[in-house]
C-alpha positions, 0 to 999 in steps of 0.5 A: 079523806081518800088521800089519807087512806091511799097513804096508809095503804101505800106505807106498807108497801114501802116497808116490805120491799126487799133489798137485795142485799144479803149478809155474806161477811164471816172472820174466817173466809175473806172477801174476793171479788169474782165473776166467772159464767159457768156453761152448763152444755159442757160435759163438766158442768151437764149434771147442773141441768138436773134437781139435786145435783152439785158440782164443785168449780176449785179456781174461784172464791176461798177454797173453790165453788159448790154449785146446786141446782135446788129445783126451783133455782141455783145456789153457789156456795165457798167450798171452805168451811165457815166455822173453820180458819183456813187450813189444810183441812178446811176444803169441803167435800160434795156428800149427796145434797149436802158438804162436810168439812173434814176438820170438824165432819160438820154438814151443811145443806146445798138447799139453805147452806146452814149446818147448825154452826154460828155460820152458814156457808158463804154465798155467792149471787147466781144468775141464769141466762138459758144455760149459762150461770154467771156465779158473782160476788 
């Protein structure tokens, strides 16, 4: 009996556990493969030290890189606009806590990278080691 109640405790377990996987596929923005470590002690980069602040890095991902410091962790997100086809107009631009895509003046959050529109931003994995950032997809 006690082996039949440890194995109904135990198969939830097994049910809840997360993968870290995460969906990242959208028609508009292809897939690249990078991995760039980002040092936050460089004056570029100082303002990621602090909540709420973001800085754009433009030679990775589609369009470049939106990085966020969200208070509890960090968010890096493609600076092109998901619901866009790459265009002339499809490079986002830094509005406090949040981006606009000039093609369509659409917001997204740095927070959840949703703006209301069939796709969220493109988002990419962040790990911290001390202060650097490797931003990786």
């Amino acid at each position: 009996m006690k082996k039949y109640f440890l194995l109904l405790i135990a198969i939830p377990l097994f049910f809840g556990c997360s993968t870290n996987n995460f969906n990242n596929n959208n028609p508009y923005l292809p897939n690249y493969t990078f991995t760039i470590d980002v040092n936050m002690n460089l004056p570029s980069y100082s303002n990621l030290q602090y909540p709420s602040n973001a800085v754009y890095y433009p030679s990775q991902g589609v369009r470049g890189l939106f990085i966020f410091n969200t208070g509890s962790g960090y968010n890096a997100f493609d600076a092109a606009c998901p619901n866009q086809a790459l265009g002339a107009c499809s490079t986002m631009t830094i509005k406090g806590i949040n981006v606009v895509c000039p093609c369509d003046s659409k917001e997204y959050s740095l927070f959840t990278g949703q703006g209301g529109l069939q796709y969220p931003l493109k988002q990419y994995r962040v790990e911290v080691n001390g202060n650097v950032l490797r931003v990786y997809n």
